[in-house]
Backbone as a ProteinNet text record, in pm:
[ID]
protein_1_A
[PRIMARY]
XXXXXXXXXXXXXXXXXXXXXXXXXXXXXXXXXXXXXXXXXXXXXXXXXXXXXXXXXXXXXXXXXXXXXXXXXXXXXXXXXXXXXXXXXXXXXXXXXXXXXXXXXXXXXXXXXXXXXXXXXXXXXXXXXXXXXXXXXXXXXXXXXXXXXXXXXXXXXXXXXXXXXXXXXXXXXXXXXXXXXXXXXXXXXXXXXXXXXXXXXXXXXXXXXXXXXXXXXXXXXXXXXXXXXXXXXXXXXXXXXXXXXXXXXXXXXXXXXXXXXXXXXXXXXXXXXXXXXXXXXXXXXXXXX
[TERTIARY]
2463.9	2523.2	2485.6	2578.2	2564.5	2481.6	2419.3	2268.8	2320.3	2271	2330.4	2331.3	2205.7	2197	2302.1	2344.6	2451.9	2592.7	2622.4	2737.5	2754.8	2642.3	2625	2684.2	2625.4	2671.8	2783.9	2895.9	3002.4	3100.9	3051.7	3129.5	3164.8	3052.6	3053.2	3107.2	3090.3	3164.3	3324.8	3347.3	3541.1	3534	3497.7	3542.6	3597.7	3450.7	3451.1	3548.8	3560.6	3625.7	3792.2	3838.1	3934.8	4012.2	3928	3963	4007.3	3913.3	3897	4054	4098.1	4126.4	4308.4	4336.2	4414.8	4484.1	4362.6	4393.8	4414.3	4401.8	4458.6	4567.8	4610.2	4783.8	4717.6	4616.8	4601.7	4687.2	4712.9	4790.5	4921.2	4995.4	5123	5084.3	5048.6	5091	5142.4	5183.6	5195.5	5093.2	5114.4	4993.1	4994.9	4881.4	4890.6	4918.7	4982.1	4968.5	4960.5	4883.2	4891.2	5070.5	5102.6	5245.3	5322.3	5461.2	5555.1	5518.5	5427.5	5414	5498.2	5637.7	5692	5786.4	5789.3	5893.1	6065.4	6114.1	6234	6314.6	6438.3	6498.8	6654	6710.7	6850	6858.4	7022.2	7080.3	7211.1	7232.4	7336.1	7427.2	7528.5	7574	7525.2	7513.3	7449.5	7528.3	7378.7	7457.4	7376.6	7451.3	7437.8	7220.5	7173	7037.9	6937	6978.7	6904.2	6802.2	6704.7	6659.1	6666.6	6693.9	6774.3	6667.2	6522.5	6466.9	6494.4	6558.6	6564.3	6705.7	6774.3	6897.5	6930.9	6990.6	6961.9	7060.1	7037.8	7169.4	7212.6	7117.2	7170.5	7339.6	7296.3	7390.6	7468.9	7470.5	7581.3	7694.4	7611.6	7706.4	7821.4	7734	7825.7	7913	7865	7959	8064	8049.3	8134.1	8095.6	7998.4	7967.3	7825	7779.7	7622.3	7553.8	7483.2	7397	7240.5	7201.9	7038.8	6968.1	6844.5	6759	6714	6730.7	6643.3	6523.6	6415.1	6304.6	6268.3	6127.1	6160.7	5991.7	5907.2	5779.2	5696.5	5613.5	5458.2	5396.4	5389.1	5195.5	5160.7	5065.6	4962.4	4859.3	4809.2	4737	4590.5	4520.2	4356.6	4260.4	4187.9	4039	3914.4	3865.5	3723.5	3621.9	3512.8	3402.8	3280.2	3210.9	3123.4	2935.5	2914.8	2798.4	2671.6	2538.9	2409.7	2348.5	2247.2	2177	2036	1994.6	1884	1750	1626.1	1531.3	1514	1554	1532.8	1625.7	1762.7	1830.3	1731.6	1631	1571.8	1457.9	1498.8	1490.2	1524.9	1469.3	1485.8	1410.2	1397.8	1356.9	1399.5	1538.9	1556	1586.8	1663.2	1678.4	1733.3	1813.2	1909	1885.2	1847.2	1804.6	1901.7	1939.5	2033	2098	2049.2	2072.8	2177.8	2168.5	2280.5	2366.3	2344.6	2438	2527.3	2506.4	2579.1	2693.9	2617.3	2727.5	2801	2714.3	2878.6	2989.4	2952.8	3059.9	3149.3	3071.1	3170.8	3288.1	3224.4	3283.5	3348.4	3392.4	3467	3571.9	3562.1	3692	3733.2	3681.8	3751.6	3879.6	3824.3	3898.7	4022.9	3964.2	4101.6	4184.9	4144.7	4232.4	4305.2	4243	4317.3	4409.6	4395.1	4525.5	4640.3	4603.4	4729.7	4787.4	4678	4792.6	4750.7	4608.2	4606.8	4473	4483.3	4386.3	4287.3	4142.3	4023.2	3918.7	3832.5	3740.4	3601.3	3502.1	3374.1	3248.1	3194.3	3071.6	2937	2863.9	2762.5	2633	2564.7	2460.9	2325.1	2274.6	2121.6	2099.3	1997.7	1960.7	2094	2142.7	2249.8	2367.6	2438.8	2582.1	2514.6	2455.7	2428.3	2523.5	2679.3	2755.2	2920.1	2994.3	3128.5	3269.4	3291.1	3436	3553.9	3634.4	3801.3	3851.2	3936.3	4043.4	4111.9	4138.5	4247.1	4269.7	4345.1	4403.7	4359.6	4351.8	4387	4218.4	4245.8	4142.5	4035.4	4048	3917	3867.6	3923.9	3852	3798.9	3823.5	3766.3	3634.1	3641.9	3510.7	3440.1	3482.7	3356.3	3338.1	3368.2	3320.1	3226.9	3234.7	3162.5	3093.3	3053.5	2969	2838.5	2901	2872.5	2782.6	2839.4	2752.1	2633.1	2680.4	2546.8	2456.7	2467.3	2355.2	2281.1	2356.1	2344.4	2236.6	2182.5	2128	1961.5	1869.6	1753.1	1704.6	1745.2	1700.2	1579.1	1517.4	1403.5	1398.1	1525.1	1533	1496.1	1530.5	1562.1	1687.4	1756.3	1862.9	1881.2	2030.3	2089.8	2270.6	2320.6	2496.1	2524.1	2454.7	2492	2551.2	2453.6	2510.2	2627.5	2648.2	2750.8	2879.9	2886.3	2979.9	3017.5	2961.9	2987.7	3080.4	3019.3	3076.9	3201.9	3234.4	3369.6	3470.4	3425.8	3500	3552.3	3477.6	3542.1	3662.3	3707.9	3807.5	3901.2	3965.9	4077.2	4131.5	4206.2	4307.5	4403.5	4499.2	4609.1	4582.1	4648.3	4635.6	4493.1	4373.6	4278.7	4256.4	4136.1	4079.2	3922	3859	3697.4	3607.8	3553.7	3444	3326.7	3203.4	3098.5	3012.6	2954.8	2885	2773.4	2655.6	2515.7	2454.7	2287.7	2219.9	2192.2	2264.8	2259.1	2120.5	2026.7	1860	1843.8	1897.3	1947.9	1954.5	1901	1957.9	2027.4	2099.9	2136.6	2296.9	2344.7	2429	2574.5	2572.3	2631.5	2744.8	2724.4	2852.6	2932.4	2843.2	2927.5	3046	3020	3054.8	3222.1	3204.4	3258	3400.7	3361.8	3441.2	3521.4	3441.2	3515.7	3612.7	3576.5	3669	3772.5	3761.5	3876.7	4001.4	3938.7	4048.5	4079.1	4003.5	4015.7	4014.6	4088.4	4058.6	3913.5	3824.6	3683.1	3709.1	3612.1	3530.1	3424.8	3287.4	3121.9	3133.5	3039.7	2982.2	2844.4	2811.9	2629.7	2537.9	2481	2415.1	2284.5	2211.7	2122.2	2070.5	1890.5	1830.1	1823.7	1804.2	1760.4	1656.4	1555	1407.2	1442.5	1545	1588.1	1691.4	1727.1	1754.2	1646.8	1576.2	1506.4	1351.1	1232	1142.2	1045.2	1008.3	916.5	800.2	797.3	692.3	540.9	418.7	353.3	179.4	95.3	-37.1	-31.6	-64	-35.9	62.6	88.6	190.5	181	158.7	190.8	295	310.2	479.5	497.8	573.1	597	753.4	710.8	863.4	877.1	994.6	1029.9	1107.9	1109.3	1163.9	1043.7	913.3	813.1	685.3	707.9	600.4	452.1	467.2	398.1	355.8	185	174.6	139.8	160.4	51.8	83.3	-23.2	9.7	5.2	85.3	164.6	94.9	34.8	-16.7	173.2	160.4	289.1	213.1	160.2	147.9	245	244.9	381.1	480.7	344.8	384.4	475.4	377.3	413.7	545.7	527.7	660.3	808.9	795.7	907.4	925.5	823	842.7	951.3	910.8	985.3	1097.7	1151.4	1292.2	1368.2	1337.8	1377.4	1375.3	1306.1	1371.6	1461.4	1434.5	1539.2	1693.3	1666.7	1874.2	1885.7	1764.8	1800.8	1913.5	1857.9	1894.6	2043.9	2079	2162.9	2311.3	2248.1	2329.4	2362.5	2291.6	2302.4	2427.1	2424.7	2500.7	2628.9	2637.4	2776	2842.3	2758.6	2807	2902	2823	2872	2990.1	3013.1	3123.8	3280.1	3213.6	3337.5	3374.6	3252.3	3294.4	3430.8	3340.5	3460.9	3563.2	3569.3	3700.7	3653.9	3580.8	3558.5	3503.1	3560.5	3570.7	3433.1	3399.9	3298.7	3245.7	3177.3	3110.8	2982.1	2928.9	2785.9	2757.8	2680.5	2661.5	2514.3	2464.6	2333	2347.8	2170.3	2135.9	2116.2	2182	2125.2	2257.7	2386.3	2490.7	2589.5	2704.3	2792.2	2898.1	2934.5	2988.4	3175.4	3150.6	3325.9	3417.8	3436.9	3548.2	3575.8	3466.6	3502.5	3526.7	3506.4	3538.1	3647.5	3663.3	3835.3	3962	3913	3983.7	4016.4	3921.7	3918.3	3948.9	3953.8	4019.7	4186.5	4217.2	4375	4415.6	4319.9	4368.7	4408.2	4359.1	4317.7	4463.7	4483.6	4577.2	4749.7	4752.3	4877.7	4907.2	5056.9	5119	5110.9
2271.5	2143.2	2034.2	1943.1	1823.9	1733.8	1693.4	1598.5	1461.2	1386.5	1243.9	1158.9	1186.2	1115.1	1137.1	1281.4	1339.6	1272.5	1261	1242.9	1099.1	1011.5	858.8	847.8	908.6	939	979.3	1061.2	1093.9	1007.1	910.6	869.1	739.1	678.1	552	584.8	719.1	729.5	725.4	785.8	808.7	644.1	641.8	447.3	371.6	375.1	304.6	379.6	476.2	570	548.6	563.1	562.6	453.8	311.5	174.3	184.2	180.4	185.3	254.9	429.2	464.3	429.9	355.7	293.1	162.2	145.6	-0.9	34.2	147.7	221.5	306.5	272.6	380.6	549.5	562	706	810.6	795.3	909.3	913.6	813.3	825.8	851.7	979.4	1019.5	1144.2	1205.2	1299	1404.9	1541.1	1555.9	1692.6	1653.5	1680.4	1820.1	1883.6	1995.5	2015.2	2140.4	2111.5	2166.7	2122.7	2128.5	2036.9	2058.3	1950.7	1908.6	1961.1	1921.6	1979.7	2034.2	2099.7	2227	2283.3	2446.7	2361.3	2512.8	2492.9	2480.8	2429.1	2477.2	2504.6	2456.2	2484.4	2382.4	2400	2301.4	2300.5	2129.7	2061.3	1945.9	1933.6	1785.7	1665.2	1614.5	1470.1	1364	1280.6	1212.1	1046.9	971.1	799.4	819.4	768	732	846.7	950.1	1077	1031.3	1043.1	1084.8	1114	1029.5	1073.7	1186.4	1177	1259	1420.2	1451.9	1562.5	1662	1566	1581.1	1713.5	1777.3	1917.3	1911.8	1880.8	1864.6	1993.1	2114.7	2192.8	2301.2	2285.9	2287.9	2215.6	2089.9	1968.1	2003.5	2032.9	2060.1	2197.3	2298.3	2390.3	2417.5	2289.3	2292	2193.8	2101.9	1969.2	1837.8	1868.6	1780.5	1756.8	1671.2	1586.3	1667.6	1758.1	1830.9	1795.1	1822.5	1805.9	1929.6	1899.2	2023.9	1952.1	2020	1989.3	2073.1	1971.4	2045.8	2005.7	2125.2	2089.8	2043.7	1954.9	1884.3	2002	2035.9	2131.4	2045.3	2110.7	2058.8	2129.5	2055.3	2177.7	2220.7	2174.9	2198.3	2215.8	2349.3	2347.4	2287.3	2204.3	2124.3	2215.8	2234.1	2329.6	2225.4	2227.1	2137.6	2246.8	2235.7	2311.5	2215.6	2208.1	2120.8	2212.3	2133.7	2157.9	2120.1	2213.2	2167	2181.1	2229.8	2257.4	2145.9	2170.5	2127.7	1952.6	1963.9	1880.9	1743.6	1794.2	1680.2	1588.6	1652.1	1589.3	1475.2	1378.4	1288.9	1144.2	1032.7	909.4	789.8	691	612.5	462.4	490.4	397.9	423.3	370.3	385.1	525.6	599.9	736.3	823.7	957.9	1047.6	1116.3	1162	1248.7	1318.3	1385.4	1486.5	1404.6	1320.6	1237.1	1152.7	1075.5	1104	1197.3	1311.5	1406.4	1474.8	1426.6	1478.5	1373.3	1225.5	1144	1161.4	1181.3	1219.6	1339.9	1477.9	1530.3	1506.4	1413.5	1368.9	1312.2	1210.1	1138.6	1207.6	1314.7	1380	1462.7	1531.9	1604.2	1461.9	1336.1	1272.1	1256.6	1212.9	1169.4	1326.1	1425.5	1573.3	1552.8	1547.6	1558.3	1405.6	1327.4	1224.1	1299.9	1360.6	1394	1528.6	1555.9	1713.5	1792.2	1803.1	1919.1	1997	2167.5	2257.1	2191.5	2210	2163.6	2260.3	2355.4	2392.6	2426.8	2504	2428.5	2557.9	2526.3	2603.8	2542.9	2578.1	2484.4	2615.1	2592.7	2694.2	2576.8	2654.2	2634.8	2753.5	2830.6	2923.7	3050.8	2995.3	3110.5	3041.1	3086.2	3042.2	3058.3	2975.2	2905.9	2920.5	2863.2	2884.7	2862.8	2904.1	2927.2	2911.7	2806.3	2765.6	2767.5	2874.3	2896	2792.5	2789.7	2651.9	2609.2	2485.5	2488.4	2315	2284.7	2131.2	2107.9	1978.5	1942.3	1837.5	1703.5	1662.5	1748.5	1879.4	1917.1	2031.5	2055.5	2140.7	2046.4	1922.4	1858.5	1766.1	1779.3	1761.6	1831.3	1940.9	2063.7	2089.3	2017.3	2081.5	1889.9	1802.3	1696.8	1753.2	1821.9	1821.2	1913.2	2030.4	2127.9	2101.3	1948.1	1901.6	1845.1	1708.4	1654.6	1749.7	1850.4	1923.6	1996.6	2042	2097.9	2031.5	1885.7	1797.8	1809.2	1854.6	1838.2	2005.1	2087.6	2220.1	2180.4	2278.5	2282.1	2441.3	2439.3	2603.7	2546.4	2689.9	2642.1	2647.3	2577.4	2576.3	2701.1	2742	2799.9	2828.4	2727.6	2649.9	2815.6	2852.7	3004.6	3060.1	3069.7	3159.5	3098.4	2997.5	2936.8	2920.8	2927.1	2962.4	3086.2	3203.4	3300.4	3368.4	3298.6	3340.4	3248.3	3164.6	3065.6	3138.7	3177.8	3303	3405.7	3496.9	3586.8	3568.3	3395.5	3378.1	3245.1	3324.5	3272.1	3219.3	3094.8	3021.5	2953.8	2955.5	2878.5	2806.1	2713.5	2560.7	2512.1	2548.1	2467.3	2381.3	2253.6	2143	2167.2	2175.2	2228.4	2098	2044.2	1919.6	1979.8	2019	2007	1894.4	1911.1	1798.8	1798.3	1762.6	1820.9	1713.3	1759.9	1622.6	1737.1	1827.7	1961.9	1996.9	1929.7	1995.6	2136.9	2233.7	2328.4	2376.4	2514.7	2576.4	2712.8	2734.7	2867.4	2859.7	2762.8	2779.3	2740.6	2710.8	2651.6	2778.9	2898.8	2967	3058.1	2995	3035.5	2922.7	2812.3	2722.7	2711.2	2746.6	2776.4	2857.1	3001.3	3079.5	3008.7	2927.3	2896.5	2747.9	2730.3	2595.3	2644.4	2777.8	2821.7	2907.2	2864.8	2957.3	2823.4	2724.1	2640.1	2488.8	2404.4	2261.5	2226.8	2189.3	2129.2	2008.3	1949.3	1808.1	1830.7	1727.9	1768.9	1644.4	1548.1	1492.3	1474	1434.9	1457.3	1337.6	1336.1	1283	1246.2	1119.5	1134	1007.2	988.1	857.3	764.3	684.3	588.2	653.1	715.1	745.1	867.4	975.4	1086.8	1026.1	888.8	871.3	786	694.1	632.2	609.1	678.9	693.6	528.1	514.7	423.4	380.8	266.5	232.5	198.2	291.6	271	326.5	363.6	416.1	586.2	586.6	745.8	767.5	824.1	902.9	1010.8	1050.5	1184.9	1183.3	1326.9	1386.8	1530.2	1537.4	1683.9	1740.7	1869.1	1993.4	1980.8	1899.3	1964.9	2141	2185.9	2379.1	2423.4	2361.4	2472.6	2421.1	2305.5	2211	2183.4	2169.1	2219.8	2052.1	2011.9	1836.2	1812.7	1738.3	1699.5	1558	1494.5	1364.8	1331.7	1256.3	1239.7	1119.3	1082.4	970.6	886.8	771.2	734.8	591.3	588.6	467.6	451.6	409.5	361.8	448.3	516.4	635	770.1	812.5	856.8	867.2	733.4	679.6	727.1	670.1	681.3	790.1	925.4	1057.6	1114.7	1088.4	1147.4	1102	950.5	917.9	971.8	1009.9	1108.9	1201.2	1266.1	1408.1	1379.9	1296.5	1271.2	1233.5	1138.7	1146.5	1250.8	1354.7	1499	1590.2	1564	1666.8	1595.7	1491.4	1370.8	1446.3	1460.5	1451	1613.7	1691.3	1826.6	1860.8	1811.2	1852.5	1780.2	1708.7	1582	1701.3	1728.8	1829.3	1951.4	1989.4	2139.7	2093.9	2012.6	1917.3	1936.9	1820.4	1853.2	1953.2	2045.6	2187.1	2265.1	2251.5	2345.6	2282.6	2136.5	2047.7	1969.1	1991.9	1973.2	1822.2	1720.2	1599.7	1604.1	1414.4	1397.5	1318.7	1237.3	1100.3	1108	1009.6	989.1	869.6	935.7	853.3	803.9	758.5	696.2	647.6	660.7	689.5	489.8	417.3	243.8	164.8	237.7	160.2	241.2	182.1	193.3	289.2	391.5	515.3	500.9	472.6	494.9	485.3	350	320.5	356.5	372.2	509	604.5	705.5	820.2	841.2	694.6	723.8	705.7	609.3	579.1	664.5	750	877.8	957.1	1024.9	1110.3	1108.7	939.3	952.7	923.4	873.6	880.8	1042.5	1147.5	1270.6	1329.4	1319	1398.7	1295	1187.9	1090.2	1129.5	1135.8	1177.5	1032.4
5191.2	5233.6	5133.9	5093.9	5015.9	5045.9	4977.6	4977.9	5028	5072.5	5158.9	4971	4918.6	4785.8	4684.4	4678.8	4580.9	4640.5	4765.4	4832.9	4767.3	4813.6	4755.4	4609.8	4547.2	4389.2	4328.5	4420.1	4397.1	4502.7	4562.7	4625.1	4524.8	4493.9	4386.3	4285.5	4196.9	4115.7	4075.9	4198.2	4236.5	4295.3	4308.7	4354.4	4226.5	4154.6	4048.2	3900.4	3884.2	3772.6	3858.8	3963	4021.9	3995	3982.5	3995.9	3858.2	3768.2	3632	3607.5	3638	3551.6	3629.2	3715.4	3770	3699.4	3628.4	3532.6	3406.2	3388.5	3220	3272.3	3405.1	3400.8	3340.1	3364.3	3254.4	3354.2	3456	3535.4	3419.1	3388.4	3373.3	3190	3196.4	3025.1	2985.5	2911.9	2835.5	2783.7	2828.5	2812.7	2668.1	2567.6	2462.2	2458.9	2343.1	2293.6	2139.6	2052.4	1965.5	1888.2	1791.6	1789.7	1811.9	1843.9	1928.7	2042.1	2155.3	2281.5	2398.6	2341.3	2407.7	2386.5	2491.3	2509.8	2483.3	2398.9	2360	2455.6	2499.3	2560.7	2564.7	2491.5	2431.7	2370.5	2284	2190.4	2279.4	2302.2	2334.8	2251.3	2348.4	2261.1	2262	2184.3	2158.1	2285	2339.8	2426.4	2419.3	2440	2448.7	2471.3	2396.6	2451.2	2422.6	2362.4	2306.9	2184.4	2220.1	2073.4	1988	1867.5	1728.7	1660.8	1676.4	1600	1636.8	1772.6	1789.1	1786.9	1727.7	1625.9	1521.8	1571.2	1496.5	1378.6	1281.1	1153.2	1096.6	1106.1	1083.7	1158.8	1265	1390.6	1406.1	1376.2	1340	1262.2	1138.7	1023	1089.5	1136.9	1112.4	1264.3	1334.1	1472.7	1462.4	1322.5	1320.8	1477.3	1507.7	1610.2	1625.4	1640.3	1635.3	1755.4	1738.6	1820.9	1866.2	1961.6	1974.4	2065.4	1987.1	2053.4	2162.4	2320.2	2439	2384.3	2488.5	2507.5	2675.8	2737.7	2816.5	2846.1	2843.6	2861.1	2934.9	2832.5	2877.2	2941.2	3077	3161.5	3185.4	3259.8	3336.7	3210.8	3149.1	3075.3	3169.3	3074	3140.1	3036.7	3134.6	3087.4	3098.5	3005.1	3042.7	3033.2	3121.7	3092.2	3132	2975.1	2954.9	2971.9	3075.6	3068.1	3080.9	3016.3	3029.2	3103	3159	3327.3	3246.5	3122	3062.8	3116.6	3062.9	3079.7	3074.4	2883.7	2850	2852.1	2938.3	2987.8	3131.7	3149.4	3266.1	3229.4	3133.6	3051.3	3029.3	3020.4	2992.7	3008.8	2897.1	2923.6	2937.6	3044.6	3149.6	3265.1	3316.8	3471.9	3494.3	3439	3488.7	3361.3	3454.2	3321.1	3268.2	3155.8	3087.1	3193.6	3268.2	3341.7	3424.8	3483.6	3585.7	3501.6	3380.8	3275.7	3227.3	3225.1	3197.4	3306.8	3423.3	3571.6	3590.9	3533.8	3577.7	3504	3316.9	3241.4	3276.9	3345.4	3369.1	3466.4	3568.9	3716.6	3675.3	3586.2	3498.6	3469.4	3339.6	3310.8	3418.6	3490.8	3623.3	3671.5	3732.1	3766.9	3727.8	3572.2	3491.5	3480.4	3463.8	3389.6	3576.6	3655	3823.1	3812	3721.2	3773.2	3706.9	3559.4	3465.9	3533.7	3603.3	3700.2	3647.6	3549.5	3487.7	3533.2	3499.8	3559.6	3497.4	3548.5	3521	3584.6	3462.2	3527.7	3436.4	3539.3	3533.8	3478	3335.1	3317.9	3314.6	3409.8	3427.9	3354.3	3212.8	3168.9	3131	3131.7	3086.3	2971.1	2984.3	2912.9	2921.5	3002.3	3082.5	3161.9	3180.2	3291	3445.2	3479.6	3611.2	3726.5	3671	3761.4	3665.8	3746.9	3677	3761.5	3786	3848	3808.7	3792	3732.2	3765.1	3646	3677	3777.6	3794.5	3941.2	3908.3	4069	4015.5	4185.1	4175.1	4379.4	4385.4	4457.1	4492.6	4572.1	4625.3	4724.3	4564.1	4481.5	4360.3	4285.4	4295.2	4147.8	4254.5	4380.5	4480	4472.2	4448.8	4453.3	4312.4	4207.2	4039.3	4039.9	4122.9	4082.2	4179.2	4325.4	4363.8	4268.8	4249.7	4189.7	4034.8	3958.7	3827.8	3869.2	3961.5	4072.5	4103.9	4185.3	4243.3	4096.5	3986.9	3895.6	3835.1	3829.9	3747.3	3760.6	3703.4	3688.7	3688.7	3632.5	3614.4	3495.5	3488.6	3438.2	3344.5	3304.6	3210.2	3070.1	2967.2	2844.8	2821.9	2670.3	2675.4	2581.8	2583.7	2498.6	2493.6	2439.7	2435.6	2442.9	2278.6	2248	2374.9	2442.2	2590.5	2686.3	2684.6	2765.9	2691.7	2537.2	2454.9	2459	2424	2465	2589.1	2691.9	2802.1	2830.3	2724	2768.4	2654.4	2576.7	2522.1	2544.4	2650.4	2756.8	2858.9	2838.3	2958.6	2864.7	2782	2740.2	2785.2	2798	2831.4	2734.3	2718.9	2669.9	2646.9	2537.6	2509.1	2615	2584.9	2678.5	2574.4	2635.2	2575.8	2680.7	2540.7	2635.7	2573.7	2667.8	2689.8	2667.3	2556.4	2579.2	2623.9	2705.2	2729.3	2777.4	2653.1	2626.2	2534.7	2519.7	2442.8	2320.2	2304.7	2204.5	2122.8	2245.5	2139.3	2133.2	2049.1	2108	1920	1922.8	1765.2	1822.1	1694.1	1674.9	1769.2	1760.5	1834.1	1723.2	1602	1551.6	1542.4	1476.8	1442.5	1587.5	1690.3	1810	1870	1795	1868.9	1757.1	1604.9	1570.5	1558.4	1629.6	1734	1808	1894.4	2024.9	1987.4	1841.3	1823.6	1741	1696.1	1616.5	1748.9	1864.1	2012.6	2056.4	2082.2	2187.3	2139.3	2179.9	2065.4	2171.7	2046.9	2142	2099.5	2212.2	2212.2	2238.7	2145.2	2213.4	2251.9	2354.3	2435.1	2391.4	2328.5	2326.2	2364.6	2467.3	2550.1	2498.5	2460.3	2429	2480.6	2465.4	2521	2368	2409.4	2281.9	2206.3	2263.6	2205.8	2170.4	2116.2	2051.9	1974.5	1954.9	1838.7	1718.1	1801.6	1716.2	1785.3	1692.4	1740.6	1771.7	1898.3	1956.1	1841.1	1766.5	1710.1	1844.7	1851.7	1906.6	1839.3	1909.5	1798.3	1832.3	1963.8	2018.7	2125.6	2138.1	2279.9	2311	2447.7	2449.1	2558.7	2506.5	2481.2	2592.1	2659.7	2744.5	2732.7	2659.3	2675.2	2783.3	2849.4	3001.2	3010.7	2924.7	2902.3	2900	2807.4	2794.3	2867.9	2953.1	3034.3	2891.5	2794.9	2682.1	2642.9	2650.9	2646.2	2455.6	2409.6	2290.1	2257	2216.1	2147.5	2016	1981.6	1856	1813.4	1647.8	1591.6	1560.6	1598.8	1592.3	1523.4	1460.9	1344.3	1212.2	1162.5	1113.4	999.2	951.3	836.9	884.7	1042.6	1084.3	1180.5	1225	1292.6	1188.2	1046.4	1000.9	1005.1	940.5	910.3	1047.4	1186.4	1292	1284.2	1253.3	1293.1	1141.2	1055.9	933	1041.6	1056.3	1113.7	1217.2	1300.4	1443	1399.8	1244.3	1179.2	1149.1	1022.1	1005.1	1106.5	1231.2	1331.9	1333	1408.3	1408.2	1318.9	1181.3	1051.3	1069.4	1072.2	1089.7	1157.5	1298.7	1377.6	1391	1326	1242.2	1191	1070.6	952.8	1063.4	1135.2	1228.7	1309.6	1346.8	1426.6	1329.1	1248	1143	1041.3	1006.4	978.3	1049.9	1176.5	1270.5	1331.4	1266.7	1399.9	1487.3	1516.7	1668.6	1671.5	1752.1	1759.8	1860.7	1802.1	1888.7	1923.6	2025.3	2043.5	2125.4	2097.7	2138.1	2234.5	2358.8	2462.7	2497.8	2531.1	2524.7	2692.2	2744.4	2869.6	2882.6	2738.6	2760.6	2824.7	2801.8	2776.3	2891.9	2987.7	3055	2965.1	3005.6	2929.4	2917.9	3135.1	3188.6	3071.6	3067.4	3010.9	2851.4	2777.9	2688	2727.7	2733.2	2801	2833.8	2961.5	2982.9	2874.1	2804.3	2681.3	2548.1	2546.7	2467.5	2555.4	2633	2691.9	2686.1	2767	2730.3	2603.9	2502.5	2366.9	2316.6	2366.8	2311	2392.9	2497	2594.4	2594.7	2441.2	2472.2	2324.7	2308.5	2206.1	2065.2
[MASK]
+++++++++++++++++++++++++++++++++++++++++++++++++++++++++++++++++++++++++++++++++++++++++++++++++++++++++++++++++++++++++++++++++++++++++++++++++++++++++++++++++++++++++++++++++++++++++++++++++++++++++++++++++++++++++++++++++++++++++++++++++++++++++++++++++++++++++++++++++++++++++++++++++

């Protein structure tokens, strides 16, 4: 049974994302494909108000009459949202940790992929595929894939994408559009992800706090793996300070490089700043011709 707290959380969210995505019309779009966007469907005669670009001149010529190609508008497109329940999303230093960051973003695109009519479904991994919801469309499925991220939020595994890539590979879908959406502290995952962007158009999501991008000038800190519960403290004086936030763009830059290697589009969200209305805005930027 649903937590009175989780219910709270998905209730505010569809309030507020609902309102929001009501005021961007995002229901009323077109929904992308790669290609033309749409199935053939015969050649007719040209009529008052047609689209000149779809004007077939070849067929013209040899019918002596101004022809056009119908088409007939692809939907129903499927959304995959591939999220991390891992350790180390159970994290932050402000008010909401990665981990509930990451379930509102998915609760987010469920909404919006359920205004455009399209299938939407759900891999929730950690070290492993946790849980796995086939696609579908209808307000009581996209209730149960936001209930399903919510409850999902504060695992205490390790991560590994590897494995949740993998297994989103085993279940092909058509024209999908797959959402990672993760703070990707995570190796070895790069030439899987690869794979799955040469089947599927991706998007990553990567979730992160302020303090995994830019390290805290302070004297000591100590520090806890929430995957390996593992404590130590770190000299964070100033030499040292810089040396970490070098490695913290290292990583940063790394995984830039792997993004646009394989395609795969991407943006960065932070646990400081109000997400919605990006999100929604890139989303229907991504799914509008």
């Amino acid at each position: 049974m649903i937590s009175q707290e989780v219910s709270k959380k998905i209730r505010l969210l569809e309030i507020h994302a609902r309102r929001m995505i009501n005021g961007m019309q995002v229901g009323d779009y077109n929904t992308a494909q790669k290609g033309s966007g749409f199935e053939f469907d015969q050649i007719r005669e040209y009529q008052e108000g047609d689209d000149v670009r779809f004007i077939d001149w070849n067929s013209s010529v040899r019918m002596n009459k101004l022809l056009v190609r119908q088409y007939l508008e692809e939907r129903n497109r499927t959304v995959f949202l591939l999220v991390d329940c891992s350790g180390s999303t159970v994290f932050s230093s402000h008010e909401s940790l990665k981990s509930d960051l990451i379930a509102q973003i998915a609760g987010v695109l469920a909404l919006v992929a359920d205004y455009g009519k399209d299938n939407i479904g759900l891999f929730v991994c950690s070290d492993q595929v946790e849980t796995y919801i086939p696609a579908a469309r209808g307000r009581e499925h996209v209730q149960t894939i936001m209930k399903t991220v919510f409850e999902a939020s504060g695992a205490t595994k390790k991560t590994s994408l590897k494995a949740g890539l993998k297994f989103l590979m085993e279940h092909h879908q058509k024209n999908a559009l797959v959402f990672i959406i993760s703070d990707f502290i995570d190796e070895d995952f790069e030439t899987t992800l690869g794979s799955v962007a040469s089947r599927y158009e991706c998007i990553a999501i990567r979730c992160l706090d302020t303090l995994e991008t830019q390290a805290p000038i302070a004297s000591y800190i100590t520090v806890r793996d929430p995957e390996t519960d593992q404590e130590m403290t770190i000299d964070m004086r100033k030499q040292n300070n810089a040396r970490l936030n070098v490695i913290l763009q290292a990583r940063l830059n790394a995984q830039n490089n792997c993004f646009k290697k394989y395609n795969v589009d991407y943006m960065d969200v932070t646990t400081n700043r109000d997400f919605m209305a990006d999100i929604i805005r890139f989303f229907r930027r991504r799914m509008m011709y």
